[in-house]
DRENDREN-880233 format. One record per residue (C-alpha): x, y, z. Coordinates in steps of 0.001 Angstrom, whole numbers, padded with zeros to 6 digits, always signed. Example, Ala and Ser with C-alpha at 12.3 -4.5 7.8 and 13.67 -1.06 7.14 Angstrom:
+012300-004500+007800;+013670-001060+007140;
This chain:
+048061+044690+121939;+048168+047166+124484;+045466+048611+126521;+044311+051769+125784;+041253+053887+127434;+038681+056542+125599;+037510+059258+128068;+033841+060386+127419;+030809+062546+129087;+028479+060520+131636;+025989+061667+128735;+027796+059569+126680;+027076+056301+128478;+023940+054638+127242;+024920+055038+123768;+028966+053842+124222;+027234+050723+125869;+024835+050282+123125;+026578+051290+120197;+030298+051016+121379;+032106+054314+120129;+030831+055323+116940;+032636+058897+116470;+028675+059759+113946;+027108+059701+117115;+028879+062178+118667;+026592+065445+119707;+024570+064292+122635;+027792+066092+124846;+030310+067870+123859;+033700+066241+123427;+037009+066207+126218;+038199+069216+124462;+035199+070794+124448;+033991+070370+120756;+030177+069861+119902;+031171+067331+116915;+034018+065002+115689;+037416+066267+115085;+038522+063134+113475;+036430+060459+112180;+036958+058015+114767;+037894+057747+118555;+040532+059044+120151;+042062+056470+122456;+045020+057178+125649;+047900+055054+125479;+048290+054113+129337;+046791+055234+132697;+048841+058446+132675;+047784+059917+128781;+044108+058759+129983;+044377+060952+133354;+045334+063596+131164;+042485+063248+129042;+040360+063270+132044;+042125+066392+133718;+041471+068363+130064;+037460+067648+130196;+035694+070491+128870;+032432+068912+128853;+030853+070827+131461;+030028+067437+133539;+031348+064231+134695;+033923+061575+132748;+033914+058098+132528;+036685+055888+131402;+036354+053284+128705;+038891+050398+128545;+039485+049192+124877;+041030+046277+124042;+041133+044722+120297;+043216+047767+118946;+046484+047354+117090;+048898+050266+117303;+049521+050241+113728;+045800+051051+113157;+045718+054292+114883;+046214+057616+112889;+047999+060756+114249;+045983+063730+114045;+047370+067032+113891;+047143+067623+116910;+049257+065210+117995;+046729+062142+119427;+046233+059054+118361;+042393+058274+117356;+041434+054722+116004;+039698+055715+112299;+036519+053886+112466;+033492+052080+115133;+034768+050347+118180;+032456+047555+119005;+030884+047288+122184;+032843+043960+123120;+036109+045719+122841;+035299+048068+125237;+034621+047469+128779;+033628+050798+131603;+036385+050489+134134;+035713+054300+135682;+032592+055906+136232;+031343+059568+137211;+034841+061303+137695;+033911+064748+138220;+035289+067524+136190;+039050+068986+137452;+039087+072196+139445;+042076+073035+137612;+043297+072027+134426;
């Protein structure tokens, strides 16, 4: 299983480490793309250190990233959205996820 990485707000941190990524919690900060709720029901997860610098170069959340390894997650149990990015449909747990970057501030330009 590859390695893949979730991008969230700082604001985001107590509750990832508490509740792992649980897309119904999402409100306390806006999402990467800027949204104030889920787009999908689930987490959207970057395939690689490059898709996950992207994610991190797109934050709209007015603040500070950090970067979430996850581990545990088969590729066949992703779903495509619309969009085009993979999102895992469902709760993460907090043992598959581990914080490997912390406080990246938000990109001057995107």
């Amino acid at each position: 299983m590859p390695t893949r990485y979730h991008v969230s707000s700082v604001s985001n941190r107590d509750s990832i480490a508490r509740y792992g990524l649980d897309y119904s919690r999402t409100g306390a900060a806006r999402g990467i793309a800027g949204s104030y709720g889920p787009e999908q029901q689930g987490s959207f997860l970057a395939a690689g250190e490059r898709e996950c610098d992207w994610f991190v170069r797109m934050n709209n959340t007015g603040g500070a990233v950090d970067v979430w390894e996850v581990h545990g997650i088969d590729d066949d149990d992703l779903i495509q959205s619309p969009e085009g990015f993979y999102y895992f449909p469902g709760i993460i747990s907090v043992d598959q996820l581990r914080l490997v970057q912390r406080d990246l501030p938000p990109a001057r330009n995107h």
